[in-house]
C-alpha positions in Angstrom: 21.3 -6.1 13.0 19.1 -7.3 16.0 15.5 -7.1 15.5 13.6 -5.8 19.0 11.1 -8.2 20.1 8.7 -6.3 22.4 5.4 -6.4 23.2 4.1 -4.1 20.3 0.7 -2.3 21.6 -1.7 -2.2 19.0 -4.5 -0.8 21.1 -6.4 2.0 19.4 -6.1 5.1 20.8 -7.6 9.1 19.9 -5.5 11.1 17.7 -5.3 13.6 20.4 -3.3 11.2 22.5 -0.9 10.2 20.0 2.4 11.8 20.0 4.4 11.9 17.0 8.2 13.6 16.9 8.7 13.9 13.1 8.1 15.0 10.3 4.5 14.6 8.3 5.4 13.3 5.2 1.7 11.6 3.6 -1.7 11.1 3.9 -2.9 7.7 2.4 -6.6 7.9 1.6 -9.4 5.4 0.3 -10.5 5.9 -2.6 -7.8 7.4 -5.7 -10.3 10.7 -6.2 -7.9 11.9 -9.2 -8.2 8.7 -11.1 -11.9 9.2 -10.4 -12.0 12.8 -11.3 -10.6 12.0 -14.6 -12.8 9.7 -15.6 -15.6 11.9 -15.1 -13.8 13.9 -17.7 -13.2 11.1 -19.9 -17.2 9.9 -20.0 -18.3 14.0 -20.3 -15.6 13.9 -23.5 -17.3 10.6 -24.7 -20.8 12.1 -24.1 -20.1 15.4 -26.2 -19.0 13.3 -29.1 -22.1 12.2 -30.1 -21.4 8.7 -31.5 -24.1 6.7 -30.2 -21.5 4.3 -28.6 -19.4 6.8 -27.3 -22.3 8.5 -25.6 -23.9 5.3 -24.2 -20.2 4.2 -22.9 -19.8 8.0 -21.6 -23.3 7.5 -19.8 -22.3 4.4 -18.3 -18.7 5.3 -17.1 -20.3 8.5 -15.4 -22.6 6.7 -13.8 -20.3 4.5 -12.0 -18.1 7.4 -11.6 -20.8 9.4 -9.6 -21.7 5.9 -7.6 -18.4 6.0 -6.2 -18.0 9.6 -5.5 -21.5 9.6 -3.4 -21.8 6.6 -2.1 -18.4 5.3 -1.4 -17.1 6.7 1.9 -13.7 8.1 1.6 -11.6 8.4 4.9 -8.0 8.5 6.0 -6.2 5.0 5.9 -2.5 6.1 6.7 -0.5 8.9 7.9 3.0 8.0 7.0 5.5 9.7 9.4 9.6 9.9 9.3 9.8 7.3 12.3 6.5 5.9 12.5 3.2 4.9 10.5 -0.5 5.8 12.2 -3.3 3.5 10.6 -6.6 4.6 11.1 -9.7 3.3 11.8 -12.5 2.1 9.3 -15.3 3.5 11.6 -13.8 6.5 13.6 -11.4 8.2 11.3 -9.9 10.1 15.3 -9.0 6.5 16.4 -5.5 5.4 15.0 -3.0 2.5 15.7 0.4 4.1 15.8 3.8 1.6 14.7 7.3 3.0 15.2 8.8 1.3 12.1 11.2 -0.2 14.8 8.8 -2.7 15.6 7.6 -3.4 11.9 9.6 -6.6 10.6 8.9 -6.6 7.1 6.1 -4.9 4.3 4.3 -5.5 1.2 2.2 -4.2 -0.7 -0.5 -6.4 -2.0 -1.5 -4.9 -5.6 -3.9 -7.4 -7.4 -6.3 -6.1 -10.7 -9.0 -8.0 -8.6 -9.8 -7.8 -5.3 -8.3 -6.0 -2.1 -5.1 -3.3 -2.8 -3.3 -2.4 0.4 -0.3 -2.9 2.2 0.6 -5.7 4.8 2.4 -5.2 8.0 4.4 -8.2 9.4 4.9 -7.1 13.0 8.3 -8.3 15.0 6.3 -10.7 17.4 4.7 -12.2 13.9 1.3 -10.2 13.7 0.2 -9.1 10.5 -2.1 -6.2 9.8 -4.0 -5.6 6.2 -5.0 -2.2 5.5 -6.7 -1.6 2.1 -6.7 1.7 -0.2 -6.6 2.4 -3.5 -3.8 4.6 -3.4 -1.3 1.9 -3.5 2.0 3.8 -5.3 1.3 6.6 -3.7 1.7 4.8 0.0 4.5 2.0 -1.6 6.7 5.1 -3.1 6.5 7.2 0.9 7.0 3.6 2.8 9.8 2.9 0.3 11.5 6.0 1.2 11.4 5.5 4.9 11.8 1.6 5.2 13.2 0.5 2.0 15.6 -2.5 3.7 12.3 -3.9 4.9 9.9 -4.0 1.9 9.9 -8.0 1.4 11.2 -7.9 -2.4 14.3 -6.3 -1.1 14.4 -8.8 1.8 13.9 -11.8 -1.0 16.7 -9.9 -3.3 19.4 -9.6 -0.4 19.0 -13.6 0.5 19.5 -14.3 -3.1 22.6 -12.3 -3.8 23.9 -13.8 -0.6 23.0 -17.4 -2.3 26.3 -18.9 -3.6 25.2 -20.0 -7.0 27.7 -22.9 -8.5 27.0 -23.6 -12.1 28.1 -26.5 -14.2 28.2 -27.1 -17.6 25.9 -30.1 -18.8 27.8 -30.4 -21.9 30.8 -30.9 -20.9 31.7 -34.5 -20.3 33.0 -36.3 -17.1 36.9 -37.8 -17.4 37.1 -41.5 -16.7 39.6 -43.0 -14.5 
């Protein structure tokens, strides 16, 4: 199948101005506020024990809890669509980017226990656009749905089956002549 090679517009644009012909399927946020919500429960749990280390740990894990829920800014970072993918913007959360998944080559998802999560975007023409969130399976399992043949581990797994793979035995021995 023949890739298009267009000139992809990536200028932002207002939401108004965008016009989408499908179907809504997610919303890909910031921050993971149910994994953040539980954890709240977790520390008040710790704190009503009353061991003296479970209430200093429950102290501690609200505290960072409550730091992230008031001072972390959550906003929109996706909008996944059945033919296209808006990505917003970190300042203006009515300013989006929209991709017809057309033009998108190949995904990933970058998932690391330190450092950035988010998904990366290799473009047809060879750009590459990062978006962070923390709600990495939740935008992996709706991209996976809509453009499984180009998530790049299904990309990598295709060129290997297509390998021809010729093995020898290293114990058996070589006839002489």
């Amino acid at each position: 199948m023949e890739e298009k090679t267009t000139n992809i517009k990536l200028e932002p644009q207002p939401i108004s101005e965008v016009e989408i012909d499908s179907n809504h399927l997610a919303t890909i946020m910031y921050k993971n506020n149910l994994a953040i919500y539980v954890m709240v429960v977790i520390s008040i749990v710790l704190i009503i024990t009353l061991n003296i280390w479970g209430v200093i740990f429950g102290l501690l894990l609200l505290a960072v809890c409550l730091f992230v829920i008031f001072k972390i800014k959550d906003y929109k970072c996706f909008e996944i669509y059945q033919d296209a993918i808006l990505i917003y913007s970190d300042k203006k959360d009515d300013t989006v980017i929209k991709i017809n998944y057309h033009d998108i080559k190949e995904w990933t998802v970058n998932n690391k226990q330190q450092g950035s999560n988010g998904i990366i975007l290799i473009l047809n023409d060879g750009r590459t656009i990062a978006k962070e969130t923390f709600q990495i399976n939740k935008a992996y399992n709706h991209l996976s749905k809509v453009m499984e043949e180009k998530e790049s581990r299904v990309i990598e797994l295709n060129k290997l089956r297509n390998e021809k793979i010729t093995l020898e035995n290293p114990f058996k021995s070589k006839k002489k002549k």
